[in-house]
C-alpha positions as CSV (number, residue, x, y, z in Angstrom):
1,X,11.5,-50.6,-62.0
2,X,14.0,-48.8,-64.3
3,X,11.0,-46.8,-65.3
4,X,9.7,-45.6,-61.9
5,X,13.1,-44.1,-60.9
6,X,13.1,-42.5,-63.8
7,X,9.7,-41.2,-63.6
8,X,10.0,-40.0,-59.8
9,X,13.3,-38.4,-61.1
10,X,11.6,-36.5,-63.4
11,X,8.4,-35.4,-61.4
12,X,11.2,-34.3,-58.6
13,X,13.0,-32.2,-61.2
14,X,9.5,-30.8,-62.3
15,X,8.3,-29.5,-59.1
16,X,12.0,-27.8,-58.5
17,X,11.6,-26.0,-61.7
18,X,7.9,-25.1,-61.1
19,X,9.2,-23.4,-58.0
20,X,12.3,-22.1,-59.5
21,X,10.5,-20.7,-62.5
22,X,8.0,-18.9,-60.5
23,X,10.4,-17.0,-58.3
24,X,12.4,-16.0,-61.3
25,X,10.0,-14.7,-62.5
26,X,8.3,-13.0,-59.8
27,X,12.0,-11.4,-58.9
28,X,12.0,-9.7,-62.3
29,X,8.6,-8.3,-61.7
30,X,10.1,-6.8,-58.6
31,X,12.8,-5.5,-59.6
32,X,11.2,-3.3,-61.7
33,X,14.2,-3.7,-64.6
34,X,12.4,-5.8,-67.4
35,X,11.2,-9.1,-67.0
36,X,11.3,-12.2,-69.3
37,X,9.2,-11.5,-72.6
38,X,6.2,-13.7,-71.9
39,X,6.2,-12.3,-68.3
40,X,5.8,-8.6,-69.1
41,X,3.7,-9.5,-71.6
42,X,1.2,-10.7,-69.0
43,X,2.0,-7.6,-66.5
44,X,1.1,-5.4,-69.4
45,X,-2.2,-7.4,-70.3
46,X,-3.2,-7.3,-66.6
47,X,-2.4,-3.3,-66.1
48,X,-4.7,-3.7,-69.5
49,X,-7.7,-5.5,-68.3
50,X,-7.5,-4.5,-65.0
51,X,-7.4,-8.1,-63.4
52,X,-5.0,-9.9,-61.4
53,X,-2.0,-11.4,-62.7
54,X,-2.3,-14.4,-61.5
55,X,-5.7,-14.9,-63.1
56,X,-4.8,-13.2,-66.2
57,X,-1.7,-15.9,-66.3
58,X,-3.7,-18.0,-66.0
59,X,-6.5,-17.3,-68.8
60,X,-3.5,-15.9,-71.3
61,X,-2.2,-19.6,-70.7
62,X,-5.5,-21.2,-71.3
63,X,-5.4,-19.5,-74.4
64,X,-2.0,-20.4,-75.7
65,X,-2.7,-23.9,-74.5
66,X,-5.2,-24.1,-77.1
67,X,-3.0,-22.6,-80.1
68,X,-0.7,-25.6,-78.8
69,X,-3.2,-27.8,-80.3
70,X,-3.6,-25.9,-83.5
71,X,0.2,-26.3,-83.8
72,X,0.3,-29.6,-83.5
73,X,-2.2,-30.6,-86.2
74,X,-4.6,-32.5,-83.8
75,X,-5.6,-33.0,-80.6
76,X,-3.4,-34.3,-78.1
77,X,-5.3,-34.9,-75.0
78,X,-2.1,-35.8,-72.6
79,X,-0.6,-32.5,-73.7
80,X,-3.7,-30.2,-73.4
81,X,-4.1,-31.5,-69.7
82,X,-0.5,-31.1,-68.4
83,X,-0.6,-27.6,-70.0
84,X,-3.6,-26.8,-68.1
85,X,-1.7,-29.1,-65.0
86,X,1.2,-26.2,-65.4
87,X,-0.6,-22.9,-65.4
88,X,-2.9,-23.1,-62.5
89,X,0.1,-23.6,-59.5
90,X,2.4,-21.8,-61.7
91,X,-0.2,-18.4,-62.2
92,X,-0.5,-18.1,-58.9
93,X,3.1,-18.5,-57.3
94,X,4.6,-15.8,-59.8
95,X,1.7,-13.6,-57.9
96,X,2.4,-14.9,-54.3
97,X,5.9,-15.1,-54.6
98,X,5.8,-11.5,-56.1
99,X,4.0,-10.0,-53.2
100,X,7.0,-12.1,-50.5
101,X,9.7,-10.3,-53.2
102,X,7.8,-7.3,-52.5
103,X,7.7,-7.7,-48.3
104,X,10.9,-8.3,-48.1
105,X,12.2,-5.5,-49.9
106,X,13.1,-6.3,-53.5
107,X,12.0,-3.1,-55.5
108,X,13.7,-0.3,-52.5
109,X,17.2,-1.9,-53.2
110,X,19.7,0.1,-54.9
111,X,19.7,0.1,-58.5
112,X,22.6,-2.0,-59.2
113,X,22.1,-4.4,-56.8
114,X,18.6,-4.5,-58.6
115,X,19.6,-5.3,-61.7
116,X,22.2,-8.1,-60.4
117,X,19.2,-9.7,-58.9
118,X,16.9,-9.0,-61.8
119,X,19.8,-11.2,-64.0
120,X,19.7,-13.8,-61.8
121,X,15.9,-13.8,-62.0
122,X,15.7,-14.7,-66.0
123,X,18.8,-17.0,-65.5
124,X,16.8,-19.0,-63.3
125,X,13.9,-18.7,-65.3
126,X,16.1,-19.7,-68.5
127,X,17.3,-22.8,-66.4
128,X,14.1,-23.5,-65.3
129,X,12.3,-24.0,-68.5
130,X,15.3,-26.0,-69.7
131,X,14.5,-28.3,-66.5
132,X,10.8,-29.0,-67.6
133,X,10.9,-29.2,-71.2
134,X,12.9,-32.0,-70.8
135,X,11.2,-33.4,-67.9
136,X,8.5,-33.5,-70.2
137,X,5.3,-34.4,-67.7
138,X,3.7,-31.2,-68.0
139,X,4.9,-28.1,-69.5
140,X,3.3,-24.3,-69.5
141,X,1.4,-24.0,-72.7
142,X,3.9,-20.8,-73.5
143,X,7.3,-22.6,-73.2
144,X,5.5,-26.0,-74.7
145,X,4.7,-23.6,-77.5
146,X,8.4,-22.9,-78.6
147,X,9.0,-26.6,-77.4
148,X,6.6,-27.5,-80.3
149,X,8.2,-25.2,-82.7
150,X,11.6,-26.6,-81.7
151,X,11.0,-30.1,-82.3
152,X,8.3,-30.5,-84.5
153,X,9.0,-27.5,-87.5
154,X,12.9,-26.2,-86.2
155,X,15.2,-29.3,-86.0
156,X,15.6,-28.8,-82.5
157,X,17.3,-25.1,-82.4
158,X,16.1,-23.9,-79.1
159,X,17.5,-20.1,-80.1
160,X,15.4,-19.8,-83.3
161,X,12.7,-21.5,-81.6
162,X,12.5,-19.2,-78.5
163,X,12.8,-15.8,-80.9
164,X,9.5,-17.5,-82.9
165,X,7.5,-18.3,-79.8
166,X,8.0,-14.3,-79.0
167,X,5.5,-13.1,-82.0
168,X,2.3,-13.5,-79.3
169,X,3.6,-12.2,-76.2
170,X,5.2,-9.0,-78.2
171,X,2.6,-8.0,-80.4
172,X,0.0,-8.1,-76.5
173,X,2.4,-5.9,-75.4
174,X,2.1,-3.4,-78.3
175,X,-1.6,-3.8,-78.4
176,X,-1.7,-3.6,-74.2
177,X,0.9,-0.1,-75.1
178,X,-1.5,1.1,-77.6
179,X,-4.5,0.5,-75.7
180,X,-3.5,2.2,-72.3
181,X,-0.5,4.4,-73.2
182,X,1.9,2.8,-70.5
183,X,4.6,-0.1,-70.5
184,X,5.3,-1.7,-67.6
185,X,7.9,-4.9,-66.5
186,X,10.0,-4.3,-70.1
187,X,13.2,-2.8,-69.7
188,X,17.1,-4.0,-70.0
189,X,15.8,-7.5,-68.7
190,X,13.5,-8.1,-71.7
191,X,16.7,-6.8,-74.0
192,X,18.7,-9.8,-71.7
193,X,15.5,-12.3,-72.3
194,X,15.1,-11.5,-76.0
195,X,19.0,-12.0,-76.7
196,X,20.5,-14.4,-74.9
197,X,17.1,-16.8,-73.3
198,X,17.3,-19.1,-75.7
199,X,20.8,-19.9,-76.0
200,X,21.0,-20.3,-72.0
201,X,17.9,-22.7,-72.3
202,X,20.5,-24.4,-74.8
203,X,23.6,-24.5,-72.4
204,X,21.3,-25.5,-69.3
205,X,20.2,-28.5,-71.5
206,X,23.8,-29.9,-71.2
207,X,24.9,-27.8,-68.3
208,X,22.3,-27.8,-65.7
209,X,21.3,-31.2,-64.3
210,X,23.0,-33.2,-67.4
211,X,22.1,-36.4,-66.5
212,X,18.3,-35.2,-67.6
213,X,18.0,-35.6,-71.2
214,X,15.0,-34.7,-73.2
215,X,11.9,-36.9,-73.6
216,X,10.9,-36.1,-76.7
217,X,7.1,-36.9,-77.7
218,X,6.6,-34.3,-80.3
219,X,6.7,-35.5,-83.9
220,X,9.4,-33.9,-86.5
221,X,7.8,-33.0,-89.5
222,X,8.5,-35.8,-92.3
223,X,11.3,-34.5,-95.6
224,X,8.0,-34.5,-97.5
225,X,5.9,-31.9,-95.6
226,X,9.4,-30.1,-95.1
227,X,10.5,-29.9,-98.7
């Protein structure tokens, strides 16, 4: 019984920060001020390939979902599923949610007020992501990858961790630069996301909905393969 509570507690919690992360995100892509790393990473990909974001969210977490695996060492069936689970609601709402942002007048707002909001956008993403990694039912393939990183190679440091899960979305973003000469959805906000993300995924662990601790189902790297 102890185990069903816990279980609905944590699928409640999930689909909160499912929603929450999505209109974080999608409120930094209309505010126009820099979004969250991974985020204008995928803006930039899109403006690249010319196809929606929701679908290219989608296929960039299709992708990452499988360099999961490699990171892992082997297959993990549950986890390549949930990832999967994540990305197809999640690609989607950033888009909808985006185009509601956009109706209701997000990107004509005054500059200031624009970047309050745009703040308040990779908070909530930050918190989010904290939420859901330690849910731990399913998790996007792109924060499960620094969750990986985190637990299994960087003895739990969620700052170090989050800086290292960076490398793929940055180096699209050059390529995306390189390929069609423009940047878009990287500005002070991405500055905020790539300083400060991690260390707010940190304080929401203990912060935001404390009571939720981490279910942990990575495996730690033994002192042998370490040393």
């Amino acid at each position: 019984m102890t185990h069903l509570v816990d279980f609905r507690q944590r699928f409640w919690f999930l689909v909160f920060s499912i929603l929450l992360n999505s209109a974080g995100n999608a409120l930094t892509i209309a505010t126009n001020l820099g979004s969250a790393v991974w985020t204008g990473s995928s803006v930039n990909l899109a403006n690249w390939i010319h196809i929606p974001l929701g679908t290219t969210l989608l296929l960039y977490g299709i992708v990452v979902t499988v360099l999961n695996q490699l990171m892992l060492g082997h297959f993990d069936r549950r986890r390549f599923i949930s990832n999967l689970l994540y990305i197809l609601p999640f690609s989607y709402l950033v888009e909808f949610i985006g185009y509601f942002w956009s109706w209701v007048g997000i990107p004509n707002l005054p500059l200031v007020v624009r970047l309050i909001i745009n703040l308040l956008g990779l908070l909530s993403v930050a918190a989010a992501v904290s939420i859901y990694q330690r849910c731990n039912l399913i998790q996007h393939p792109n924060d499960d990858l620094s969750y990986i990183l985190r637990f299994r190679f960087l003895h739990g440091s969620a700052i170090i961790a989050q800086w290292t899960s960076y490398l793929p979305p940055v180096i699209i973003t050059i390529l995306a630069f390189i390929a069609t000469g423009q940047l878009h959805a990287i500005g002070i906000g991405t500055l905020f996301a790539l300083l400060a993300q991690g260390a707010i995924m940190g304080w929401s662990d203990t912060h935001v909905f404390p009571s939720l601790k981490h279910h942990v189902d990575v495996p730690k790297v033994s002192s042998h393969h370490a040393s």
